[in-house]
N, C-alpha and C positions, 0 to 999 in steps of 0.2 A: 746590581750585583752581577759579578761575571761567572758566565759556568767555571769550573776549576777543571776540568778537560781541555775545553777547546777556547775559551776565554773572548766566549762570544754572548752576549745581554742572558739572562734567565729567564724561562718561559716559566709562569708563576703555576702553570702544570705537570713540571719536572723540575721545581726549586730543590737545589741550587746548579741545578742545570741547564742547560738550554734544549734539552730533547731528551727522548727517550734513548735512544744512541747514546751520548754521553752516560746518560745514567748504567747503562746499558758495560758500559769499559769501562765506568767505575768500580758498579759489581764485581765484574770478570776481574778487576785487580786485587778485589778483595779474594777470590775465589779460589786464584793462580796463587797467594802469596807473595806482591806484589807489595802490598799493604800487610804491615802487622802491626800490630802493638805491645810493648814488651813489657814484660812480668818480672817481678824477684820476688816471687813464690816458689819456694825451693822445691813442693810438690811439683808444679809445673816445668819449673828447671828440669828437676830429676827425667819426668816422663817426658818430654823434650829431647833430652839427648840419647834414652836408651834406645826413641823410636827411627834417632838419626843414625846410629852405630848399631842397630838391628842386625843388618846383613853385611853389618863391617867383618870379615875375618880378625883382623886385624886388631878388632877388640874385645875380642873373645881369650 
C-alpha cells in the first residue's frame, strides 16, 4: 500500500502512511479545511453560510 501523501511503501506503524510526518500533513489538511466533506443537511447548509457572510457588510 502506498502512503497517500508522499507515495512512498506504508510503515504498518503509521498505516496508511509511511511516517509520522505524512500522518502529520494529513491531519493539518484536515484542520486547515483542505479536506471536507460535504453535507445537504439544510441545518448544516443554513449555519454554513450565515457563519460565511457573518462579517460580510454586504449581507446585512
Amino acid at each position: 500500500m502506498a502512503c497517500p501523501i508522499c507515495e512512498k511503501e506504508a510503515d504498518a506503524k503509521c498505516r496508511p502512511f509511511c511516517s509520522k510526518r505524512c500522518a502529520d500533513i494529513d491531519l493539518g489538511r484536515w484542520f486547515d479545511g483542505t479536506y471536507t466533506t460535504p453535507s445537504d443537511d439544510p441545518d448544516e447548509l443554513s449555519e454554513a453560510n450565515s457563519v460565511l457572510h457573518k462579517d460580510d457588510p454586504t449581507t446585512h
